[in-house]
C-alpha positions as CSV (number, residue, x, y, z in Angstrom):
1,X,67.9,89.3,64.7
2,X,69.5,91.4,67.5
3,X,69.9,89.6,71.2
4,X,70.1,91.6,74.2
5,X,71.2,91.4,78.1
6,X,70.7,93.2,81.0
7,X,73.7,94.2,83.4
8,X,74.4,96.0,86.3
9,X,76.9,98.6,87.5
10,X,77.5,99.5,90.9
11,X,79.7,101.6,93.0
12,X,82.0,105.0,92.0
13,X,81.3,104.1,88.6
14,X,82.0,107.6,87.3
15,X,85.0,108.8,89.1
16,X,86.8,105.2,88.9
17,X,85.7,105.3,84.6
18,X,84.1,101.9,85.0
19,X,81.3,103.3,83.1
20,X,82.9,105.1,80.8
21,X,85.0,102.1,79.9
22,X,82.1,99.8,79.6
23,X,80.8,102.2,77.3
24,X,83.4,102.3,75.0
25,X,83.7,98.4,75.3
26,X,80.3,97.7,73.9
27,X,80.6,100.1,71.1
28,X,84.3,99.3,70.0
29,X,83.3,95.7,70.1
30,X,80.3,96.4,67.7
31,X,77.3,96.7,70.0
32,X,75.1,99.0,71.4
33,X,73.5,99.8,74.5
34,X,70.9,101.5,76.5
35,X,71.1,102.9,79.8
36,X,67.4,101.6,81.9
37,X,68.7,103.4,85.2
38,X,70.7,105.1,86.5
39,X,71.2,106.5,90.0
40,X,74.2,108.9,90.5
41,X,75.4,109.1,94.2
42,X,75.4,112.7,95.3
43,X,77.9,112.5,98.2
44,X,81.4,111.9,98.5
45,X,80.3,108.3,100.1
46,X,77.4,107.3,98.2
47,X,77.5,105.0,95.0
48,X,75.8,105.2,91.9
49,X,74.1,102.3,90.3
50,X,73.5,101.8,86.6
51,X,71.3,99.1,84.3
52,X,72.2,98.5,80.8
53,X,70.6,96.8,78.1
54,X,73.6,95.3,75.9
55,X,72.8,94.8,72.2
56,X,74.6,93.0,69.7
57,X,74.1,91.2,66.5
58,X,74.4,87.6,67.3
59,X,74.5,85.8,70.3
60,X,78.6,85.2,69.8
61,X,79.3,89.0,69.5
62,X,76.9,89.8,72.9
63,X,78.8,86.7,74.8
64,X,82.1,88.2,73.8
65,X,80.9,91.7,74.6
66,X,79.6,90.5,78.2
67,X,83.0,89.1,78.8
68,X,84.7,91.9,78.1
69,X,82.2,94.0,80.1
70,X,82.5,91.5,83.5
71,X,86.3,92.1,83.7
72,X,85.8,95.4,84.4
73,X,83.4,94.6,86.6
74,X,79.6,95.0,84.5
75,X,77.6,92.3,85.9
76,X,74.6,90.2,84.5
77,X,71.2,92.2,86.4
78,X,69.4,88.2,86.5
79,X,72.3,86.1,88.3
80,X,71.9,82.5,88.6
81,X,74.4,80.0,89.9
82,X,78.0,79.2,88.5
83,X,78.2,76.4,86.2
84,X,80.4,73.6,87.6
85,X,82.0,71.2,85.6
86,X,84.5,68.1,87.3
87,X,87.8,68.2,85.9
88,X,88.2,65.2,83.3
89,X,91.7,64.6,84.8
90,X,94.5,65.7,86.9
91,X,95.7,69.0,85.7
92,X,92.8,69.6,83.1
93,X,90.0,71.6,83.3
94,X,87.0,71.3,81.7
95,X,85.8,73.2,78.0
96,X,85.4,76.9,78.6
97,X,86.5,77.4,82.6
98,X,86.2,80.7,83.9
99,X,90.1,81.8,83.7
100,X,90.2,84.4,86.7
101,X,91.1,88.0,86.6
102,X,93.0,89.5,89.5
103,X,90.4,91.6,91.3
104,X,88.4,90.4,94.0
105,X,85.6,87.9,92.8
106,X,82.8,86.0,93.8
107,X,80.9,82.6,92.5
108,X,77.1,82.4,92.9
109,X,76.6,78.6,94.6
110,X,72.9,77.4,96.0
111,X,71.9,81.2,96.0
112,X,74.5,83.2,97.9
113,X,77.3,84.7,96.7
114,X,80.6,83.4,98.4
115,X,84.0,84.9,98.0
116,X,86.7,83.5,96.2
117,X,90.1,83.1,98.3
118,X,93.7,83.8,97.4
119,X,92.8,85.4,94.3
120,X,94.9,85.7,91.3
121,X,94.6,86.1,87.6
122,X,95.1,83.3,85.0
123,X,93.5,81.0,87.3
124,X,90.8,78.5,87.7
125,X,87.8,78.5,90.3
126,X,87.2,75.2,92.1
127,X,84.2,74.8,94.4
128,X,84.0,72.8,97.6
129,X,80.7,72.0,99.4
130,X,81.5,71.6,103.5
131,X,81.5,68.1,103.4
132,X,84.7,67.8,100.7
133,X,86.3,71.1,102.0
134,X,86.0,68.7,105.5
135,X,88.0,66.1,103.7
136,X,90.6,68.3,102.3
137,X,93.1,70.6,102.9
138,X,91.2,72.9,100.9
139,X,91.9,76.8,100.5
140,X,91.5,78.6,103.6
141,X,94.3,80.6,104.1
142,X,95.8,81.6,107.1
143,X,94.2,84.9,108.1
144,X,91.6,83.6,106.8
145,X,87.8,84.2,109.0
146,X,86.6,81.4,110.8
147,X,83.3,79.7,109.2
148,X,81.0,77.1,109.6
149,X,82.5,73.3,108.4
150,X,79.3,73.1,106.5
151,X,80.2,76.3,104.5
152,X,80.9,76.0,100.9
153,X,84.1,77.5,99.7
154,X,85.6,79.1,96.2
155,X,89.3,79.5,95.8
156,X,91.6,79.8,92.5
157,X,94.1,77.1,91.7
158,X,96.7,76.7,89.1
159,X,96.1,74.5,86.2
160,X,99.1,72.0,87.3
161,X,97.4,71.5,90.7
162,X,93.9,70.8,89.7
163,X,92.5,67.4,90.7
164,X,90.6,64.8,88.5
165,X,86.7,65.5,90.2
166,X,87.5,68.8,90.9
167,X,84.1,71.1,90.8
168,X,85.3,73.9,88.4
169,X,83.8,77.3,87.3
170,X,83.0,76.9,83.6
171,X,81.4,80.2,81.8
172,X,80.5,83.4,83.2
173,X,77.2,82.7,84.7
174,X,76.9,82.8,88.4
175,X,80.3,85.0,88.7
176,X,80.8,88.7,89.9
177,X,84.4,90.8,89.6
178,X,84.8,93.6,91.6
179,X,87.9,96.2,90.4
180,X,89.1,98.3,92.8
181,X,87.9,101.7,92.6
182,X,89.9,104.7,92.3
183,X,90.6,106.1,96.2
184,X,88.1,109.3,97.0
185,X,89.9,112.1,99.0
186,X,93.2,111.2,100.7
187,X,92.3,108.1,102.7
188,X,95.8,108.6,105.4
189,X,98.9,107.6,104.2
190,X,97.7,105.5,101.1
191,X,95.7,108.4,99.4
192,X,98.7,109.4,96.9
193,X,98.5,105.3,95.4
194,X,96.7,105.9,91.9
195,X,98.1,104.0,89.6
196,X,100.5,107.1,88.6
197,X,103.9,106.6,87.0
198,X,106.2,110.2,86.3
199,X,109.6,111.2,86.6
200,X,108.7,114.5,87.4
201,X,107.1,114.1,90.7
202,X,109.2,115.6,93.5
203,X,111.2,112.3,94.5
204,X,111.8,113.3,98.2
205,X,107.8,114.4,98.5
206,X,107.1,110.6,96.9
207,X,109.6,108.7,98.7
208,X,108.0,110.5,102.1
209,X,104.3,109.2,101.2
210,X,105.7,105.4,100.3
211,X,107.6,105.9,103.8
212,X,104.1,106.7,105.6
213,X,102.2,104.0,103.6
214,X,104.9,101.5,105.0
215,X,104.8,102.2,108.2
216,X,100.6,102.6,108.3
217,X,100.7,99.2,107.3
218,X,103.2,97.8,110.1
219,X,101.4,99.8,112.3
220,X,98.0,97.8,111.5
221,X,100.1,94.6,111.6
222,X,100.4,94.2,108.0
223,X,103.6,92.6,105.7
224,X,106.2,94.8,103.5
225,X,107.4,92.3,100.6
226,X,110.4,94.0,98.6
227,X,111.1,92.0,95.2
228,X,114.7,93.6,94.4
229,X,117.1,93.1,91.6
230,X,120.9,92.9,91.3
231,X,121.4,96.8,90.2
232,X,120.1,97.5,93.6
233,X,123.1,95.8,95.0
234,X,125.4,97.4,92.0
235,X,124.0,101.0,93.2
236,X,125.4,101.1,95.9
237,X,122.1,100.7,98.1
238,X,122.9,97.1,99.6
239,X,123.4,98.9,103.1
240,X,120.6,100.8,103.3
241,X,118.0,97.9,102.0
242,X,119.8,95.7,104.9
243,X,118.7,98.4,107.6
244,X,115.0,98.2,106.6
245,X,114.9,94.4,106.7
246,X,117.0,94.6,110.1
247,X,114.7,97.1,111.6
248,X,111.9,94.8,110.2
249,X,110.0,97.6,108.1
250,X,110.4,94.8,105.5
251,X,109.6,91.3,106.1
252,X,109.9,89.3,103.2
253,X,112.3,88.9,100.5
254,X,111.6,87.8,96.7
255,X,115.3,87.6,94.9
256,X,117.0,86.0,91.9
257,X,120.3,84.1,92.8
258,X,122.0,86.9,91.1
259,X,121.1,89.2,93.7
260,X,122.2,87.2,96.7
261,X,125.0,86.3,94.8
262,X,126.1,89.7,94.1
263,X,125.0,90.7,97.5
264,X,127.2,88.2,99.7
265,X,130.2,88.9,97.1
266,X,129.9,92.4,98.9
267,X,130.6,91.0,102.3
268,X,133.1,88.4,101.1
269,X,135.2,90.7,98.5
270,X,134.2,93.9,99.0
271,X,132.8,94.3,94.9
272,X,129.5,93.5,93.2
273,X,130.0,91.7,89.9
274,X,133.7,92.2,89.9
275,X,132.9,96.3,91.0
276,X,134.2,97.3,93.8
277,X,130.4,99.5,94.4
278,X,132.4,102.5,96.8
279,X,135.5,102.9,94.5
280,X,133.8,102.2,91.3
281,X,137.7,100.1,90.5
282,X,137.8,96.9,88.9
283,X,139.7,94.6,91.2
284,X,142.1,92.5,89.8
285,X,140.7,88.8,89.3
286,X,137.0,90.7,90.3
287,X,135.5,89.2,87.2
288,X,135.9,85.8,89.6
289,X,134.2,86.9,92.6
290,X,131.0,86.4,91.6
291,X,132.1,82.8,91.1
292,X,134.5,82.6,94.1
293,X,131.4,83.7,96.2
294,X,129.3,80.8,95.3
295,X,131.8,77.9,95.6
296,X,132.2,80.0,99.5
297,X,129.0,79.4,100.5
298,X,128.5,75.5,99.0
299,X,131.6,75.2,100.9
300,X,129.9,76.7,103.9
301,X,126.7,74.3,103.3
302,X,124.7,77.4,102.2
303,X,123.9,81.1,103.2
304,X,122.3,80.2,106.6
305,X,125.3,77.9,107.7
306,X,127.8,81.0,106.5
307,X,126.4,83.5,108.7
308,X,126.3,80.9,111.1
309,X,129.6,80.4,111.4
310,X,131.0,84.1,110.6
311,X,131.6,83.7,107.1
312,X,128.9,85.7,106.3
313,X,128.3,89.0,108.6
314,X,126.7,92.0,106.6
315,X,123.9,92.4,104.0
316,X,120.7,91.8,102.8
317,X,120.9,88.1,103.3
318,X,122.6,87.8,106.3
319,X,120.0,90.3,107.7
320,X,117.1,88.0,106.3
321,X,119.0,85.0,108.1
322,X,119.6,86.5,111.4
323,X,116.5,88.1,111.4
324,X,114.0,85.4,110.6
325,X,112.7,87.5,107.4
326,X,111.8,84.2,104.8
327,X,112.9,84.7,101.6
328,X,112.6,83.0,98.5
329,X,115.5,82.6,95.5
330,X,113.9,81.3,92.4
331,X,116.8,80.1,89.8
332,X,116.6,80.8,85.7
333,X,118.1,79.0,83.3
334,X,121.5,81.6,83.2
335,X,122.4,81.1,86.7
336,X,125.6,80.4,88.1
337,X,126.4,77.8,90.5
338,X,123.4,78.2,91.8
339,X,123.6,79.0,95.4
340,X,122.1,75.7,97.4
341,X,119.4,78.1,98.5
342,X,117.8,78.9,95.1
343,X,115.2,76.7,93.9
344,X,116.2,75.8,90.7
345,X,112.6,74.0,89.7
346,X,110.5,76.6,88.3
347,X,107.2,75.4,89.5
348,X,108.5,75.0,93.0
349,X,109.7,78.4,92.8
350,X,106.4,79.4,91.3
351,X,103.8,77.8,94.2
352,X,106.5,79.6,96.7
353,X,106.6,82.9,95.1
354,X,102.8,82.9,95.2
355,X,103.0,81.6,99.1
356,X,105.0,85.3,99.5
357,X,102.5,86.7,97.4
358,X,99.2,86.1,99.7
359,X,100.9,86.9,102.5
360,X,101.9,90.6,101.5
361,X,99.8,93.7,102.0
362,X,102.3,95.8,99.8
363,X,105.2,95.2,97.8
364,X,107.7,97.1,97.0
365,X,109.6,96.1,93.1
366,X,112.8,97.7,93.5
367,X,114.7,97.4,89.5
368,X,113.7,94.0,88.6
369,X,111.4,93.5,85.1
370,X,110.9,90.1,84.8
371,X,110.9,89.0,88.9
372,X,108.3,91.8,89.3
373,X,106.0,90.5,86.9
374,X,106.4,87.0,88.2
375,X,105.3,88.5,91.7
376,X,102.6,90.9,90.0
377,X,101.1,87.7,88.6
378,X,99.8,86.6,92.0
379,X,99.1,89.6,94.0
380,X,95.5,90.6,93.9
381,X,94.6,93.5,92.3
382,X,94.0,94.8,96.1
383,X,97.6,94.7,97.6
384,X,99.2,97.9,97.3
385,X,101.9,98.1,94.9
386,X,105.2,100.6,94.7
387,X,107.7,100.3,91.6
388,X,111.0,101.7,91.4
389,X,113.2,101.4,88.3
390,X,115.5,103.9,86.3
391,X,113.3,102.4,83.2
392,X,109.5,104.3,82.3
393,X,108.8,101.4,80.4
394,X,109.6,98.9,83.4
395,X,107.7,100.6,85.8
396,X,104.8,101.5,83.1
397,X,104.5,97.8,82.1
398,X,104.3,96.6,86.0
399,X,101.6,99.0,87.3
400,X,99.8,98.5,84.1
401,X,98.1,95.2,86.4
402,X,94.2,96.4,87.5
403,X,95.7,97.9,90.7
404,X,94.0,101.5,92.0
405,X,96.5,101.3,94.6
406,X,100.2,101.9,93.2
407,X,102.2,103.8,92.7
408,X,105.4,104.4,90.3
409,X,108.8,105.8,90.5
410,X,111.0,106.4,87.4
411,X,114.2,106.7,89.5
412,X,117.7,105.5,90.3
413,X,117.1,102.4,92.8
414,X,120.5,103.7,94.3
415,X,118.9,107.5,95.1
416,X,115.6,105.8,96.3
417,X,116.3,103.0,99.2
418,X,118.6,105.4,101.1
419,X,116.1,108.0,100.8
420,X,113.3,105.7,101.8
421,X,115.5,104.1,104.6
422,X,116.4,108.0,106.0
423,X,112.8,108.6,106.2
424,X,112.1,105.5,107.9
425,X,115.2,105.0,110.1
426,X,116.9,108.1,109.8
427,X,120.6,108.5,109.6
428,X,122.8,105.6,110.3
């Protein structure tokens, strides 16, 4: 015998393709549907609101269908309250949590919907009442609203830091998603930030737009991370990224220790990985530097006490230094030395990677794969995004996240950062 539920769609669900998504959802995954109401918004501002009626076969096939349908933000038209469930033990959760997407989301507790903070996907939910968010540290981030001690509060946590007794989201009962919605009209400086990826968009045209989206968002007080990569540094755009973090249109750095390596190796010998990046020569004993450059600044105590004492005068890190940008070097397992500053545990690096990540209101991925995606993993699907790399594939594969707002460049990182810098900071 068939089973059926009612859900809800609401907002620019035709322009953004949330319904046209959830329709092809249901029928791909062997349903069928019927649409109850539907009330398209006739103006530019209003939203349109729709109510399905979700078949299916069995009650398996509808739950899986439903599931599929809340990601993409279908929710159920009879909400009730989340399902909480204490965690068994430290760093377990209980059978069937709610495992978090990265668009904004909210949990259904004693009849009001309350937001869930520092969102991220892969996550779980746990739940406070205002007498144990009192007795904790709890979630509230910094920036976050002020409310009432007796308020209860949803936030994600990782499944290493979960607590034995923590009140845990279990099912999808109780739980709304919202996905961004595709941006209507131009909307200033961020209008151009559609999830897009091409090669053959006019770079200096692009590069412009990214430069007014940067500064719009110091200008309203926000934070520029830049997660960059070592070919940035072997492109010859180690200068030019420096500038942007001394003129503080960049705040925050997230690195490998092969990019500070290779960056310092620049002020010390004058080559990147043995290159000298001007010349394009291969000094003699270059292959070393890299080395040479880390036994330096262990020597030195590490890159704070090198620029200290003068060992250290140009780049990207001494700019970070002297300039009180916070930056964070997470190590992998083919690292040399490492550099004292890199944090060579991966969950440390992890919990301060994800720090970065809450604090930034747009983050630049300049020619890193793999640091990106660590990154990408804990920005919501609201931060803006902007990708560089040489690679489609790189830039296609970050972007491809739930974000309405980002952009992609397939470009040389090397033709991109001194364009962006002339645009911001003109010539040097």
């Amino acid at each position: 015998m068939a089973v059926s539920r009612e859900v809800e769609l609401e907002g620019h669900i035709i322009d953004s393709g949330m319904m046209q998504t959830c329709f092809g959802i249901i029928m791909d995954m062997g349903g069928s549907f019927s649409v109850e109401t539907f009330d398209i918004g006739r103006h530019q501002t209003e939203e349109s609101y729709a109510r399905l009626l979700v078949e299916a076969e069995d009650e398996a096939t509808l739950q899986s269908i439903v599931h599929e349908l809340h990601q993409n933000g279908a929710n159920p038209a009879d909400p009730k309250d989340a399902t909480l469930e204490p965690a068994p033990a430290d760093q377990v959760v209980p059978h069937d949590f709610y495992s978090t997407t990265n668009h904004p989301t909210y949990i259904r507790y004693d009849g009001d919907w309350i937001p869930v903070e520092n969102v991220e996907m892969d996550c779980a939910v746990v739940v406070e009442d205002g007498t144990a968010h009192r007795a904790s540290d709890g979630a509230s981030g910094d920036g976050e609203e002020p409310r009432d001690d007796d308020d209860p509060v949803a936030y994600t946590e990782v499944l290493n830091a979960v607590d034995e007794g923590d009140l845990i989201v279990t099912g999808e009962t109780g739980i709304k998603v919202e996905p961004p919605e595709r941006p209507r009209g131009q909307q200033g400086a961020f209008g151009f930030m559609q999830g897009g990826v091409s090669s053959e968009r006019p770079s200096e045209s692009t590069i412009r737009q990214i430069a007014e989206a940067i500064a719009e968002t110091k200008a309203d007080g926000g934070k520029i991370l830049a997660v960059c990569g070592p070919a940035l540094i072997h492109s010859g755009a180690r200068e030019d990224l420096a500038r942007l973090f001394r003129e503080g249109y960049i705040d925050m750095l997230s690195a490998g220790n092969g990019f500070a390596v290779h960056d310092i190796e620049r002020d010390l010998y004058g080559t990147s990985l043995g290159m000298d990046t001007e010349s394009l020569d291969h000094p003699r004993k270059g292959h070393k530097h890299h080395i040479y450059t880390i036994s330096e600044i262990i020597r030195e105590g590490g890159i704070e006490d090198a620029a200290e004492s003068g060992t250290l005068d140009s780049g990207v890190m001494y700019e970070c230094v002297t300039n009180d940008r916070p930056y964070v070097l997470a190590g992998s397992i083919r690292d040399d030395g490492p550099l004292p500053e890199t944090i060579t545990d991966a969950v440390e690096a992890q919990n301060a990677i994800r720090a970065q990540a809450h604090e930034a209101d747009m983050v630049l991925m300049l020619s890193t794969l793999l640091h990106s995606v660590a990154v990408g993993n804990c920005l919501p699907s609201t931060t803006r995004v902007v990708c560089v790399d040489i690679n489609p594939a790189t830039v296609t594969q970050l972007l491809d996240r739930g974000s309405a707002q980002a952009v992609g460049m397939v470009t040389d990182i090397g033709t991109f950062v001194p364009m962006l810098a002339k645009q911001l900071v003109g010539e040097e």
